[in-house]
N, C-alpha and C positions, 0 to 999 in steps of 0.2 A: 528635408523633413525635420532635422535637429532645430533648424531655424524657425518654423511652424510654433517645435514643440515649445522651444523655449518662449517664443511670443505668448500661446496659450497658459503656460505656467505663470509667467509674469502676471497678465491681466487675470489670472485666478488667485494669485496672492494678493493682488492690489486691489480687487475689489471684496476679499475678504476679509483683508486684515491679517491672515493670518497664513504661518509656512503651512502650521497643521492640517485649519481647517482645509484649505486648498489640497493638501496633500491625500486626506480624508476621502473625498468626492473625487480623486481619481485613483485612489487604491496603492499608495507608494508611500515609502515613507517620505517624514519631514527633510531628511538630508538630503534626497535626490533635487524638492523642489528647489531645494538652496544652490543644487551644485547650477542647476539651470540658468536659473536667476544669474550667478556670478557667471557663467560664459556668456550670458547674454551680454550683462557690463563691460566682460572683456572686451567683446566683440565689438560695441558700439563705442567703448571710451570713455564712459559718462556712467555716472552713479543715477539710477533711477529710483532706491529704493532705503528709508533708512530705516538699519534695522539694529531693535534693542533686544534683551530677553521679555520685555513686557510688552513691547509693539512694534509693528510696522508702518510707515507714512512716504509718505510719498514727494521724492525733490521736484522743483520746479518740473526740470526736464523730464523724469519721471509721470508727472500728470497730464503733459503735453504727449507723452508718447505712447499713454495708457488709451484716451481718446480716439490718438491715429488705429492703435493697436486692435481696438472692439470695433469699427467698423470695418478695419480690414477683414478682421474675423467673422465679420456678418455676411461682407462681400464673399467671401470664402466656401460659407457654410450653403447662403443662398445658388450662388454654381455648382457647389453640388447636386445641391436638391433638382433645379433645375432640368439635369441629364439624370437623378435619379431612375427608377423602372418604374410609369406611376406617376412620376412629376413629381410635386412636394415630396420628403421622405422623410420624416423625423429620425432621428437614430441619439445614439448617449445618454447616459443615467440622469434620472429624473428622480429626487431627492425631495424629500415631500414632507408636511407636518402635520396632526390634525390632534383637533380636541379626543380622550376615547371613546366617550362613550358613543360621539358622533361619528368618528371614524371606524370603530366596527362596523355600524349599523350603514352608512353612505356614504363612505370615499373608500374602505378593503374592497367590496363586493363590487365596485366600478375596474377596481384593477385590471381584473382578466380580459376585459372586455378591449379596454385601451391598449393593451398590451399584443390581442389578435388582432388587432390595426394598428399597430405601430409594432411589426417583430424584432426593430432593430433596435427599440428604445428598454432600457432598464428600468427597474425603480426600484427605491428602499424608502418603503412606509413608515414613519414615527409616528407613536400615539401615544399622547401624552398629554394630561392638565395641566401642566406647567406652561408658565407663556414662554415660549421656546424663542433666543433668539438666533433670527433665522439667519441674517447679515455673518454675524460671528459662527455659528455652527453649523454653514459652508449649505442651507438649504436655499430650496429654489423659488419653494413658494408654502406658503401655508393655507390652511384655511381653518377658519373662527367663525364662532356664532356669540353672539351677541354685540353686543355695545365696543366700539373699539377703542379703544384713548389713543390720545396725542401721539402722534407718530409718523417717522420718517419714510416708512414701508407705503407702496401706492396698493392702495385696496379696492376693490372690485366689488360690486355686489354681485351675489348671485341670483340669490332667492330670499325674501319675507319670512321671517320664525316668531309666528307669537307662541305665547302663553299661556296654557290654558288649566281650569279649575276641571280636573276630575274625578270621579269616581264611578266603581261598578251598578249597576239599575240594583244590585242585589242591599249593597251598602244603603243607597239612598232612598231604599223601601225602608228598611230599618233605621236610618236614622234623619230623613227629611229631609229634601233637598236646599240649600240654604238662599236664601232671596236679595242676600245684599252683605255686600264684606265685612259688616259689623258682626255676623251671625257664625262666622268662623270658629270663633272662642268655644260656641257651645258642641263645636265636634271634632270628631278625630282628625287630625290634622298630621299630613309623613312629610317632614319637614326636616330639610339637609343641614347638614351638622353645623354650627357655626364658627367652624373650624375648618369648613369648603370655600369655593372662591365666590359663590352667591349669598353673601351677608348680607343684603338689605330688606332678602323676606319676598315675600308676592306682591306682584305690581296690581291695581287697581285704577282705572279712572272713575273717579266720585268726583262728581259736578264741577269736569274740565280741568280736574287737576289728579296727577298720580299719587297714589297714595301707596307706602308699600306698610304688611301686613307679616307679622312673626305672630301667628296666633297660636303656635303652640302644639303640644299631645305629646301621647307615652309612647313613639316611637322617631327615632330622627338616625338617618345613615351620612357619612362621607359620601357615601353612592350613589347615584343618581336610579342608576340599572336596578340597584335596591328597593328603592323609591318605588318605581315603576311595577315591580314584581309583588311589592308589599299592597298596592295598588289594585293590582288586580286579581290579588287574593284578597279584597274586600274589608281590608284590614282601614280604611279611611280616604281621606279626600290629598289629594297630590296635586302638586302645580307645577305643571310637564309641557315640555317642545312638544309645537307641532309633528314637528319630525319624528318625536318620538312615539306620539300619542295617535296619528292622524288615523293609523288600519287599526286599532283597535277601538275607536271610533265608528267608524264605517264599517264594522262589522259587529257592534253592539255592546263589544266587550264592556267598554268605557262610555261615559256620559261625560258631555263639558257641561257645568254649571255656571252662573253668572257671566254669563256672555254679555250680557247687558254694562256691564262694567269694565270689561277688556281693555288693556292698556295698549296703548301703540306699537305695534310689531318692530321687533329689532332686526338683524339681518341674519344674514349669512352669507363670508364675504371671501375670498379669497386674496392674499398678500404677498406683495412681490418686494425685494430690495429696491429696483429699480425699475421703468419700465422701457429704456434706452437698449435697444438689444439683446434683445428677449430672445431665448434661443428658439424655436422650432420647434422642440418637443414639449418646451413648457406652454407655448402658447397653443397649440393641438390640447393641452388638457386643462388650460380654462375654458376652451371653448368646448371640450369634451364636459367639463362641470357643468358649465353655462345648460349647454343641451338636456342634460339630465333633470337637472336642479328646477329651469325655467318650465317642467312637465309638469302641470299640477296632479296629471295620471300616475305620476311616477312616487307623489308621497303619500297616495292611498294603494301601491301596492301591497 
């Protein structure tokens, strides 16, 4: 068993980079995952890992033995499962990251659920606008909406998130409903502070090309939840997720305008460092999002 442990402690520092983070995601301090590490080298004779106060990388033999190291440990994990009670059986913490305002609303409320099907698995939910990096701060997977930049991370689509122009029937009695993205100017407009991470304004397609739109008004929040609430207390026109917008919609609360203009839906995507050995419990909760996400029933509840 010491010989297991130290195996897994290794391939949790060397795929994180880090004593800390590694030490983090299994609840111990940074000294234990070191003392590991060095019996391990004892043990084998050979330097696997080189370490500064600023970083960790990995020697020749070191990257050869990391390799052997994660499918032994897949081999390992899979015969478990195998005689598990059940057949498959996830088990181990599941460390997780999401946008907030998206994560209150559809990744907390999924928890319970995946949790009475998997009893043996943990998790610790992050929510947070910050682009969170997940490699260095020992997470397993993330999930984002919108547009993704350049990146080492392998990304997943789940589900389509457009954009949409709205407002309460009560607003748009009293101030017209507008008929083309130029007509924005002349109305109230709840528009995110431009000190939020959406600075380019509302997307539009006008004749084959995107156009985006800061049209302005005498209210504007950091907040998006703000936005949304300002919204539909009738206070002007918003440009909100589907996801956010979609059951008050479908129950009348809210009206989309200029759909005729609608810009190309972006995603919503889930991220992984890698996708080489994926443990069991993270790949049960892509497929658990996957299931969710892919219900178009499930974003007009």
């Amino acid at each position: 068993m010491d010989r297991l442990k130290q195996i897994e402690s290794f391939v949790s520092v060397a795929t994180r980079g880090s004593l800390t983070a590694a030490a983090q995601v299994e609840g111990v301090a940074p000294a234990v995952m070191g003392r590991r590490i060095d019996a391990l080298e004892s043990r084998l004779g050979v330097k696997l890992l080189l370490r500064t106060t600023r970083r960790i990388s990995l020697t020749h033999e070191g990257s050869a033995f990391l390799e052997d190291c994660q499918r032994l440990l897949v081999d390992f994990n899979n015969a478990e499962a195998s005689v598990s009670a059940g057949g498959v059986k996830a088990s181990g913490h599941l460390r997780i990251t999401a946008p907030a305002g998206f994560g209150r609303r559809h990744v907390a409320p999924l928890v319970p659920e995946f949790l009475a099907e998997h009893p043996d698995v943990s998790i610790s939910l992050n929510l947070s606008d910050r682009v969170v990096d997940i490699s260095g701060e020992g997470f397993d997977c993330a999930v984002r909406v919108g547009d993704l930049p350049d990146s080492s991370l392998v990304s997943m689509r789940l589900a389509d998130n457009r954009r949409l122009c709205v407002a309460t029937p009560s607003y748009l009695k009293r101030a017209g409903t507008p008929q083309h993205p130029n007509e924005l100017a002349r109305h109230s407009c709840l528009m995110l502070s431009s000190d939020a991470s959406q600075t380019r304004g509302w997307a539009f397609l006008v004749e084959g090309e995107v156009i985006y739109a800061r049209p302005g008004g005498r209210l504007d929040c950091s907040d998006g939840q703000v936005l949304h609430d300002w919204c539909l207390a009738g206070l002007g026109l918003a440009w909100r997720s589907t996801w956010e917008v979609e059951a008050d919609i479908q129950a009348g609360r809210l009206v989309a305008v200029l759909g005729a203009f609608a810009a190309p839906p972006n995603g919503i995507f889930v991220l992984i460092p890698q996708r080489k050995h994926l443990p069991l419990r993270v790949r049960l909760w892509i497929e658990f999002l996957k299931l969710n996400y892919g219900n178009e029933a499930y974003w007009r509840r």
